[in-house]
Structure formats: C-alpha cells, structure tokens
N, C-alpha and C positions, 0 to 999 in steps of 0.2 A: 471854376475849379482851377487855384492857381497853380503853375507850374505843371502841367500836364504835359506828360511827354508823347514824344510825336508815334510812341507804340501804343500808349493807351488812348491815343486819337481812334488810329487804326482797330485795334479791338474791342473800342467803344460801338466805333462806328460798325464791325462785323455784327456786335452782338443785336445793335439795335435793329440793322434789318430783319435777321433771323427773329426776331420778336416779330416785328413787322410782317413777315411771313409764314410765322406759325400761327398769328391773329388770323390772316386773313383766310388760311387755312380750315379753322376750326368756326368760323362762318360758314366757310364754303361747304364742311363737313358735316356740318346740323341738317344740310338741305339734302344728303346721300344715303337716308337709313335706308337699309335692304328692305323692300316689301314695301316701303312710303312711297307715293306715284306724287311726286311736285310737278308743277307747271315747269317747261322750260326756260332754263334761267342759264345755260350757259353760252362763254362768249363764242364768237365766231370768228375766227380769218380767214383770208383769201383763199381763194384755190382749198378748201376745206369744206365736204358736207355728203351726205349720203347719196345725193344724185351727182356728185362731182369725184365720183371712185378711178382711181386708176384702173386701164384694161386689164383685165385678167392675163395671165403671163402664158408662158405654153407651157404649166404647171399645173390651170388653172382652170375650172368646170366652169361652161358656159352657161350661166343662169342669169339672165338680164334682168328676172324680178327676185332674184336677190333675197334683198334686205326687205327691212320692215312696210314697205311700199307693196311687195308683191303681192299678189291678187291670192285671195282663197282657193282657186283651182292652180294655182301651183302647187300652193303647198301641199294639197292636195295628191300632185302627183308628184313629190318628191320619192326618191329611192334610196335603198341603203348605199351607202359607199361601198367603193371595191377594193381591195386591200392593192390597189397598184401602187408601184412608184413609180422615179423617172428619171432623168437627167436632166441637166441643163443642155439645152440646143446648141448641137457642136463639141458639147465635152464628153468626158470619158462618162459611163453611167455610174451615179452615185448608190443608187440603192439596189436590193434584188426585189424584183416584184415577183410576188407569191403567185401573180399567179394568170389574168384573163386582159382579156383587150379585146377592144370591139372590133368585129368584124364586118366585113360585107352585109347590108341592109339592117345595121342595129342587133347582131346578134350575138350573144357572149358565148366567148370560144377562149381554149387557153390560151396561154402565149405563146407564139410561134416558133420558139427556140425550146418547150416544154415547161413545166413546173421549175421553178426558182430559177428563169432566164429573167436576163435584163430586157427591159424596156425602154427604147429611147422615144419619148413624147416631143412631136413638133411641133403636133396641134394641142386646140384645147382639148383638157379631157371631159369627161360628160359622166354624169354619174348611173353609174352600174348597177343593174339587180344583183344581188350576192352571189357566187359561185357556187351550187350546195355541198359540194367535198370539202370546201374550204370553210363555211359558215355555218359549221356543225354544232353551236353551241359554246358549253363548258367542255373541261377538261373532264369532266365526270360522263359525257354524251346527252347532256340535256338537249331540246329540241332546238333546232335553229332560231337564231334570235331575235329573228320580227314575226314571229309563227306561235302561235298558242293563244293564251289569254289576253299579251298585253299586244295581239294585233293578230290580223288573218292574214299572215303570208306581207309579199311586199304590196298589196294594194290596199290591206289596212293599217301598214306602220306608222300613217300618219296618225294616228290615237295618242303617238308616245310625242307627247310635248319635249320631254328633258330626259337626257342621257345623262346621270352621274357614274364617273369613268375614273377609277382610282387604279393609279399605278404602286406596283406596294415591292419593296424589295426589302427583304430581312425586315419587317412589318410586325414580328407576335404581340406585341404588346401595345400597340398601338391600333391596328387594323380592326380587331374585336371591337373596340370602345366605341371607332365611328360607324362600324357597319352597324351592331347593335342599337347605337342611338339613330340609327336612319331607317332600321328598319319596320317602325310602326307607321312611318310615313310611306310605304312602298306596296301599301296595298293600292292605292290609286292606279286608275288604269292607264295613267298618263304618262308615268315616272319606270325608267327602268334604273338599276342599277348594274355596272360592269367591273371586273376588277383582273389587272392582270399582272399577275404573280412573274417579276421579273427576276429569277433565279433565286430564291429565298434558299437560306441552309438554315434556318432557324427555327424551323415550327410553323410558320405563317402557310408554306401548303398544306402542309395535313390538316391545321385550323379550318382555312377551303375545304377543303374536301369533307370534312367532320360537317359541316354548317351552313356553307353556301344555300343548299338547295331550302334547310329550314329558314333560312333569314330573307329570300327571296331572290339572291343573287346569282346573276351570272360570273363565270369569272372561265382566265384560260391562263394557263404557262407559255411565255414570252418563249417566241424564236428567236434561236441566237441573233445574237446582235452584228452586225452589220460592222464592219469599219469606219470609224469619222462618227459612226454615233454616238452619243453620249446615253446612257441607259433609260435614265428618265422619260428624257423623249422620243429612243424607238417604244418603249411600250404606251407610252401617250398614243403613238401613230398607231400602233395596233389595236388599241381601244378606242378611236376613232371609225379603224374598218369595220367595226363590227355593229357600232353605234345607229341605232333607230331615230332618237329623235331629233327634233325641230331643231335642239339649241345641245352642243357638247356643252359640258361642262365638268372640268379635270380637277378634284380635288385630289389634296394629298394630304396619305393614309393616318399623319397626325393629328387630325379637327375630330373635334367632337360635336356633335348637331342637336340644339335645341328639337323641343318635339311641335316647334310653329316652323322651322325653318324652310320645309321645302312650297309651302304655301308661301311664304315673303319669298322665295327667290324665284317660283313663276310668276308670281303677281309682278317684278322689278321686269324680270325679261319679258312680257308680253308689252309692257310700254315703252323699250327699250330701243332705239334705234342705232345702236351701238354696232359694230362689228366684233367688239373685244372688250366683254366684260370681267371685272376683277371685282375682289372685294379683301378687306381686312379684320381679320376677327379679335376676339380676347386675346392679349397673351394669357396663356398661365405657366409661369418660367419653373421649373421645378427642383431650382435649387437660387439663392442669391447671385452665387458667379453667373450661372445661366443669363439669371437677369441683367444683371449690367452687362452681356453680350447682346440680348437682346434689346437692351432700351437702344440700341444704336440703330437700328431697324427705324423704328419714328421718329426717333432723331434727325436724321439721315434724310426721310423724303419731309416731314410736314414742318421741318425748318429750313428747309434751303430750299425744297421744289413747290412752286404756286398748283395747286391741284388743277384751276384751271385751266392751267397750260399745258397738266400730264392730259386732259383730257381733251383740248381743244387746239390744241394749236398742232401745225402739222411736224415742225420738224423732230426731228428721232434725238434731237439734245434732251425732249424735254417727255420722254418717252416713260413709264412705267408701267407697272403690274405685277400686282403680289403672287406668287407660284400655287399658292395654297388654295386660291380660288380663282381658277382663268375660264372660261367661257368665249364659246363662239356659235353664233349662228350656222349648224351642219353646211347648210350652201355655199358662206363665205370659205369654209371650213375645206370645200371642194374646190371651191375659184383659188386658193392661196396654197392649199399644203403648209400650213405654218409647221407644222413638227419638222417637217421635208427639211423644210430651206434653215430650221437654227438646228438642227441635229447634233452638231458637233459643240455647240453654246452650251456650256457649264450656267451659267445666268440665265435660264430658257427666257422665264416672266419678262426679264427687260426686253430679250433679241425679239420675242415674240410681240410687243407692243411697238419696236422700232421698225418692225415687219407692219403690223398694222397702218402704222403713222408714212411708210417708203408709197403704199398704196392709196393713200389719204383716205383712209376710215377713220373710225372716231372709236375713244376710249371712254369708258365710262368705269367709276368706282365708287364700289359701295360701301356702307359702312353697316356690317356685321358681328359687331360685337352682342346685340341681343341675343346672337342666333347659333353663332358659333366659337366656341374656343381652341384653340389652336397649344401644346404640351410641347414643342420641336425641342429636340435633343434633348438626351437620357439627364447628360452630366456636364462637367463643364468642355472635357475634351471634345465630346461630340459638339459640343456649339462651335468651340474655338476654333476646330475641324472646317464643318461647314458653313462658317463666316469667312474662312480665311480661302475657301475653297473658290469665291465669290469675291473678295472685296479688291484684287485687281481689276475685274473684270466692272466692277460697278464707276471707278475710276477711270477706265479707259485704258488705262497701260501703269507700267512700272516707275515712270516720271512722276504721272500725275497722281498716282499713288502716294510716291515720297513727298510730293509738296503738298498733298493734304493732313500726313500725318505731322509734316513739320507747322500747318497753320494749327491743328489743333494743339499742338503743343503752346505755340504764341498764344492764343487767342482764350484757351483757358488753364493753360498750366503758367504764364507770364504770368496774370493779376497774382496767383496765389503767392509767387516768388516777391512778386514787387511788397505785398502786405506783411513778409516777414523779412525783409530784409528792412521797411520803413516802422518796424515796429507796430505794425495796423494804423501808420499815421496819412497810408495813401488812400485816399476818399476815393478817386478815380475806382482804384483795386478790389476796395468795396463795391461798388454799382456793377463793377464787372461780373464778380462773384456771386452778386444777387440775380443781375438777368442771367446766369449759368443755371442758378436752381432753377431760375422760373422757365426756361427750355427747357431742359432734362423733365423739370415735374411737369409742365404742360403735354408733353413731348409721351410721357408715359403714358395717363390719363386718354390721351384719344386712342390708346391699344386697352385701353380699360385696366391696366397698372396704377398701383397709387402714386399721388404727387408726389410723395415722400421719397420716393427712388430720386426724383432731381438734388437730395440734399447730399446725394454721395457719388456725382455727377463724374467727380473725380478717378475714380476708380473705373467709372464707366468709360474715362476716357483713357485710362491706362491701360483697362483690358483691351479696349479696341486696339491702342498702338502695339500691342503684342502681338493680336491677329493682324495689321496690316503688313509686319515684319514677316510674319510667318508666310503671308499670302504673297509677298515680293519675292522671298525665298524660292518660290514653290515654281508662281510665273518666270524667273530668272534663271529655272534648271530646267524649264519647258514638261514639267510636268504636275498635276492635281491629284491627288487621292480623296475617293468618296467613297465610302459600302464597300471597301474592300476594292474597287476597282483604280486603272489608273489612267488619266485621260491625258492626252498631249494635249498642253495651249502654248499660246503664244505670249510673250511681253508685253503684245502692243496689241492685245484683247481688248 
C-alpha cells in the first residue's frame, strides 16, 4: 500500500487485532453453549484453581468442602443463610443486620443490641438456620421458605438444587413475561423461584400480589436500603437470605426464558466447577437506536477482551460478567458476601467477577442465546440512561474514559474522513472500513443480532460517544441517576 500514513498504520494495526480477537473469541464461544457439558478445555495460570482459593475473609462462612469437590454429606447438611451483615475488622459497621448471631454452644439468638443492631464480624461466619419471625415467606404470609413441598423445614432444603432470585424495581412490563415464561419449568421440586420488589410505584406490586402465589413464586418488599448501597444489590443481598438452594442465581427482571432453559442451566452448573457463573443471552433491542446502544455491549467484550482470560486468568484487569445472568455457589456465596463487599458498584457484574478473581476463583460464561432473550430498555433514553450510567465505570475513571472515546473517534471515524477527503482514492481507508463492518456484524451476531447491524457501525459509534460524554458528565459532578434514584460515585471508579 503506497504511501500509507503513519495513522493508518496505527488503525490498521488496532483493527486487525480486534479481528484477531473476536476470531479467537467465537471459537472459544462455540465450546460455552448453556446446557452442552464439553471436556475441559480451558487455560490455566499460576496461583489459579479451585483447590488454590484464597482464605475466607472475616466476612466469610467457613466451609472447607466448598466448591465442587465437596463430599455429598455436606451438601447435605448445608443451611439456609442468615440475613446478617457486618463490617469490615476495625471499621465503622457498613450494613444493619436484621437480625441473629450465634451464640454460646451453636444456638441462634437475636442480636445483642436487639433487631436492626449492627454487627461487627471478627470471625468467620457460619451459616444459620433461618430466624422464623424473620423468614416468614412472602409478603402475602406464605409459609416459610425451605418448608412445604419444595422441602421439610431446614433438613430437607437440600432437594432445592437452584435459587432463581430476581430483583425487580419499577418491573410491570417486563417481570410478567419472565415469570410467566419460567413458570411451567417450576413445577420441579428442585427449583424455587424469589422475587423482591424493590420499591416499585408502577404496578409491579400489585402484579405480585394478583399472581405470585398462582405462578409458583415467592416474592417480598425490599427493606429500606441502607446508605452506600446501590438498590440493585441490597435487594440481590436479601434474595440471597432467603435463598434455599445449592447454586443462587440473580437474573434480571428483563429475560425472557425458553421452555428448555432451566434443564440446560442445571445440567451446566452441576458440572461446573466455577465459583462465578454468567451467561449472555439474545439481544432483542426494541427500537433501532436501542440497538446501536446495544451492539456496544459485544463490541466491547468479544473484540478487545480474549474470553479465556475473563475466565482464567487471575488478575481483576481481565475480569467480567454479564448482570443479567450471575450465579454462585450458596456456600461461596457465604465464604465471600459478594453483594456486601460491591454494594455501593453501580457496575455490580464486573466489581462482582473482580471480587471473584481478588480470591482466585474461577469465572466461567456461557452462552444462552437458545434459551434466553434479554428486551433491556423501553426506548432510547432509557439505554442512553443506563449505558451512560456504567460506561465510566467500565473504563476505570474519567481519563481513561476520554482517551477511549478519542481512540474510537481515530480508529473508525479517521478512515471515513481520510476516503472523503482522497475522493475514495485511499485503499488503506477502504480495508479500514471493511474490518469496521466485519466487527460491528461479527460482534452483533454472537448476541444473536443480524450482521447487517455492522453495516451502520457508524452510528453505533456516534451514539456510543454521546453516552460516553454524558457518563463523564455525570462521573465529574459526583453523581449517577438510575430508576429514579441518585447514587454518589466517584471519577476514578
């Protein structure tokens, strides 16, 4: 190519890795369908692996068979969790714990300063039979929630394989479509469902209360929230107390659920040796702008991040997890407090996989486009809302924010400049703008989007530099607005 200038070296050379990366990607991704059990095929680094777990913290329940290794009579006698919380050792106490702590010879008593005192945790914690004033059900008075059919009391909750735990705020139009599509899967006796209504003004309680009990569902009304929390994840942490089985797992109230779906997602966690599983479903964007907000979502991880580094390698650089579908092992679940420790993380999914990865556990992600589709935000505001709500925070701070929005300007708004300024006589400009389509369509396609979205890749990149403007804005006055709420962050998030 003669005459190549020393930019479209540079943008050549960006684009061609990111090919290079989203190839090696969509290999890696062929071997992750939800429900497919493949031989172990990923890589290893040092200091990385399920019997080399960092210690538990004094956060963190003491359960030494764990993970996938532990014996059938543990599981066995596993117990529900206890809605405590705790502080960090030495500091002021973070959370209120609702409510018990153990006492003299293993026996659960309330907390010694009464109902909603703090608790400061030195030691590990251990996991609790439920409090019964406190684990009374639904908000309707349904039975307590390891008691009735899908278990006898706490010595047979082990029956309940999987906890699906949806947190729903301002939810109507959305929460119906996935309960409904989950619930002809919820007659098994292995599966429960929880849902907890965190302050909805829109219809979504009464919906509860109309249907819960015919659909199969648990569900409660969030206690206020706490200071330093972010909404999301105090009611994640309270759909965890209440939680029976083996494996949480926290969707959000946007999926919609094939009717194979919850058979492929026990079938994935029962061979899973993972501490922290994700998965990514369909998009279905529900207006065009939407979509060029969201193609930046795949864009974003299966061109620049090698999958098997989100999943294998320890350090928290190379960290992910989509929000929409997180899982953990109840016991890790108890050793870590992950809601605890990112409470105040607007990003929950990343802080929660960089939490996983500080302890050296292992990430695994699946790929659920079969099984599930995912509709997020109504219109465009609401995407441009919460992208922008997030995309500091995905960057790291306010800097690195600006010099990303200023590489994608070089990297694919330069070729376009350069082809109209040379009259379409720069070839370089061309190969540029072809591996652009061929990311953008690639890039759609593994969220189950057409290729064809890469042909107007453009646009996807102009709405993105809009929300990254808006989200420096927002990080820059020390404050985020989501659901009506307003959360302090920081710059250098």
């Amino acid at each position: 190519m003669p005459n190549l200038p020393a930019v479209g070296v540079f943008v050549l050379g960006v684009l061609t890795v990111q090919v290079l990366i989203l190839s090696l990607n969509l290999l890696y991704w062929r071997r992750r369908r939800l429900g497919v059990v493949e031989p172990d095929f990923a890589l290893t680094f040092p200091n990385h692996s399920s019997a080399n777990l960092a210690p538990p913290s004094p956060l963190s329940a003491s359960d030494p068979t764990c993970h996938s290794e532990r014996s059938e009579e543990s599981r066995n006698n596993l117990t529900p969790l206890s809605p405590l919380s705790a502080s960090r050792e030495g500091g002021e106490p973070s959370s209120p714990s609702p409510f018990t702590e153990r006492g003299q010879g293993g026996e659960v008593k309330p907390a010694a300063s009464g109902e909603g005192a703090w608790v400061r945790v030195t030691e590990n914690l251990t996991l609790l039979p439920p409090s019964p004033e406190k684990r009374g059900g639904s908000a309707d008075g349904s039975p307590s929630p390891c008691s009735g059919e899908k278990g006898q009391g706490v010595e047979g909750f082990s029956q309940i394989a999987l906890s699906l735990l949806i947190p729903a705020r301002n939810e109507r139009e959305n929460l119906p479509r996935l309960i409904e599509s989950l619930a002809p899967q919820l007659a098994r006796p292995d599966v429960e469902l929880w849902v907890c209504d965190d302050g909805s003004d829109d219809g979504t309680t009464e919906w509860l209360a109309q249907n819960a009990e015919r659909l199969g569902v648990r569900w409660f009304r969030s206690a206020p929230r706490p200071d330093g929390w972010v909404g999301k994840n105090w009611a994640c942490y309270q759909l965890a107390t209440r939680a029976c089985g083996e494996w949480l797992v926290f969707l959000d109230a946007d999926l919609v659920a094939c009717e194979d779906f919850l058979p492929a997602l026990l079938r994935s966690l029962s061979h899973s040796d993972a501490q922290l599983v994700s998965a990514i479903p369909t998009f279905t964007p529900s207006s065009i702008w939407v979509g060029f907000v969201k193609l930046l979502v795949p864009f974003s991880v299966f061109s620049l991040l090698p999958l098997a580094l989100a999943e294998n390698h320890p350090h928290r650089a190379f960290a992910f997890a989509n929000g929409q579908l997180i899982g953990f092992r109840r016991c890790d679940y108890a050793r870590w407090l992950p809601h605890f420790f990112v409470r105040s993380a607007v990003l929950e999914d990343v802080a929660l996989a960089q939490l996983v990865k500080t302890h050296r556990g292992k990430v695994t992600l699946y790929d659920a486009r079969p099984y599930l589709q995912v509709s997020m935000y109504r219109n465009y505001a609401d995407a441009s809302q919460g992208f922008a709500k997030n995309a500091v925070a995905i960057c790291r701070n306010v800097p690195m924010t600006l010099l990303v929005a200023g590489l994608l300007v070089l990297v694919y708004g330069y070729p376009i400049g350069a082809l109209l300024l040379s009259g379409g006589q720069a070839v370089w400009a061309w190969l540029a703008a072809t591996l652009s389509v061929a990311i953008f369509g690639m890039s759609a396609r593994v969220v189950g989007m057409r290729f064809g979205w890469g042909l107007l890749y453009l646009l996807s990149i102009a709405v993105g530099l809009t929300v990254l403007i808006r989200s420096v804005w927002w990080y820059t006055r020390g404050t985020v607005i989501w659901k009506g709420r307003v959360y302090r962050v920081r710059s250098n998030e």
